[in-house]
N, C-alpha and C positions, 0 to 999 in steps of 0.2 A: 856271633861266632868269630873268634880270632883267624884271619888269614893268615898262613904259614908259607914259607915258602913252598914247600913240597905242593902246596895249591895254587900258588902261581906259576909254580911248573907244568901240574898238570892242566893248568888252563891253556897256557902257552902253545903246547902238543894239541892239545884241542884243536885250538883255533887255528894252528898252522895245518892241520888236517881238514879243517871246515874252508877257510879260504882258499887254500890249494884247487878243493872240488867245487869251488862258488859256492860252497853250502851257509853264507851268512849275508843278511843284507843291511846290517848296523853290526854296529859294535853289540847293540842291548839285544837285538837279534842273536848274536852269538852268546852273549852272557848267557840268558832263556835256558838256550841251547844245552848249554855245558849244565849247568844247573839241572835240567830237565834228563841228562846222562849222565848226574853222579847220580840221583834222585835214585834211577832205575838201575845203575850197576850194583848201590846200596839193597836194594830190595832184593835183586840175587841173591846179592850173598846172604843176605838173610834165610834167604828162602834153602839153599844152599847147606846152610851152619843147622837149619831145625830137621832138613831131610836126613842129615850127619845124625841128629840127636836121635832122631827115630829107629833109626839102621841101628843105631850102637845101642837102644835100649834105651836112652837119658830122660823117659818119657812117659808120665800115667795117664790115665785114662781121667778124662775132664773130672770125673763125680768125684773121684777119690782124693784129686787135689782140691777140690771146691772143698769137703770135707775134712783136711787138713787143714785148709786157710779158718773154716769156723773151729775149727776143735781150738787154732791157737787164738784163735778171738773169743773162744769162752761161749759160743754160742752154740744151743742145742741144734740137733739136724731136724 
């Protein structure tokens, strides 16, 4: 994965929020850290974006997408 800045930024606010509270005891201690807090913000929003799909309808029921995926692969049910 290419580093951007926008991720050395957010790392920066990180760590200046982790030192501030003594929340790091290395440097690879804070890396961990940060990693392990985009990890989990990620998965939010994930969680987030498919609660959104549910609500608005974006959504079928397991069987009937399993049986579109074989209808387009040719395969009988």
């Amino acid at each position: 994965m290419t580093v951007t800045k926008d991720d050395l930024q957010a790392f920066q606010r990180f760590a200046d929020e982790k030192l501030t509270s003594g929340g790091a005891e290395s440097l690879v201690d804070l890396v961990c850290q940060w990693e392990a807090h985009r990890d989990s913000q990620e998965t939010i929003a994930d969680i987030l974006e498919s609660h959104a799909d549910i609500e608005a309808g974006r959504v079928k029921p397991l069987d009937e997408a399993f049986a579109d995926v074989r209808k387009k692969m040719g395969l009988t049910e």
